[in-house]
C-alpha positions as CSV (number, residue, x, y, z in Angstrom):
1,X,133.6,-5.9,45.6
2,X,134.3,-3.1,43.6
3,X,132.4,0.3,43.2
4,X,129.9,-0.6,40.3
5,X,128.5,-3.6,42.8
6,X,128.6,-1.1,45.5
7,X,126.2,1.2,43.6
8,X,124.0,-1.4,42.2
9,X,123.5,-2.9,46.0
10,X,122.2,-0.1,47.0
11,X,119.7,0.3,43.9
12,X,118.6,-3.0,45.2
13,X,118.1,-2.1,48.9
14,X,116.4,1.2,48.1
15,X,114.1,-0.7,45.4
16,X,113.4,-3.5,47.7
17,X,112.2,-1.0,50.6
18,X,110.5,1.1,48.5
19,X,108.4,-1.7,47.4
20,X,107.6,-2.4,50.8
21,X,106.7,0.3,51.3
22,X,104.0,0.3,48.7
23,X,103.0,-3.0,49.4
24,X,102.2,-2.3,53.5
25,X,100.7,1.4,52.9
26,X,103.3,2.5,55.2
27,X,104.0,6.1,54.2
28,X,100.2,6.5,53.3
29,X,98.7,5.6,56.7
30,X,102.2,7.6,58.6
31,X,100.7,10.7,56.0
32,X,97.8,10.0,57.7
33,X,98.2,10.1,60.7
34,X,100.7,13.0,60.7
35,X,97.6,15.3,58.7
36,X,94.9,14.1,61.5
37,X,97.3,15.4,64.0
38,X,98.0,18.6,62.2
39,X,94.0,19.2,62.4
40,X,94.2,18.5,65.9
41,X,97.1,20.5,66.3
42,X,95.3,23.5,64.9
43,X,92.2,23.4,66.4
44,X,94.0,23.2,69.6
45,X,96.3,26.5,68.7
46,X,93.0,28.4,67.8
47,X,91.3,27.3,71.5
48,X,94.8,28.4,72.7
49,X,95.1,31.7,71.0
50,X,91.2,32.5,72.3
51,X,92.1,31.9,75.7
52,X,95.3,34.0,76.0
53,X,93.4,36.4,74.0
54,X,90.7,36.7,77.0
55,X,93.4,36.6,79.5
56,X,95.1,39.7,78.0
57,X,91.9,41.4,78.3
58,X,91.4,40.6,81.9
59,X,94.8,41.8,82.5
60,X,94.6,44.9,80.8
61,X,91.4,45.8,83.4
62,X,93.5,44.8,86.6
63,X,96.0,46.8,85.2
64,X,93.7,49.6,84.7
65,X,92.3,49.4,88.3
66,X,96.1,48.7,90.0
67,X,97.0,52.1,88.4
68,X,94.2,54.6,88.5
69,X,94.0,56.9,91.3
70,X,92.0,56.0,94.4
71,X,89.8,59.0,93.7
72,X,89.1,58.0,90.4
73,X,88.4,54.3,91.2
74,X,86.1,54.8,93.9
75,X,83.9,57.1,92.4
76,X,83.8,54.3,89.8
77,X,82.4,51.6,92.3
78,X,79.6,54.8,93.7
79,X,78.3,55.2,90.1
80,X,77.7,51.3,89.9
81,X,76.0,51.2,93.4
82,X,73.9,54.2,92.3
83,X,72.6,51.8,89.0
């Protein structure tokens, strides 16, 4: 077998899948697929990002009360018993 049959086997195999391929709708429905799971993908990183953007809030006001002064912190808690 020399090189020129070499090359133009391998034409044939690629040729041959390719029309597989087409025939079966395999890369379409794998396109697909892959898009619907990039929607789900995204909806899920925005649901993500909400949450971790609540928790960041909620850890900035622990953080807020761990560090203020006693003083401070219960004179907060009066002035909401006095509402």
């Amino acid at each position: 077998m020399n090189q020129y049959e070499f090359i133009l086997g391998i034409i044939f195999i690629v040729m041959v899948t390719s029309i597989f391929k087409a025939r079966y709708g395999y890369g379409h429905r794998r396109r697909r697929e892959l898009n619907d799971g990039d929607t789900q993908n995204a909806i899920e990183n925005a649901r993500l990002r909400d949450e971790v953007k609540e928790l960041k809030e909620r850890l900035h006001v622990l953080e807020r009360i761990a560090t203020d002064k006693e003083s401070s912190l219960g004179r907060q808690i009066d002035e909401l018993r006095d509402r």
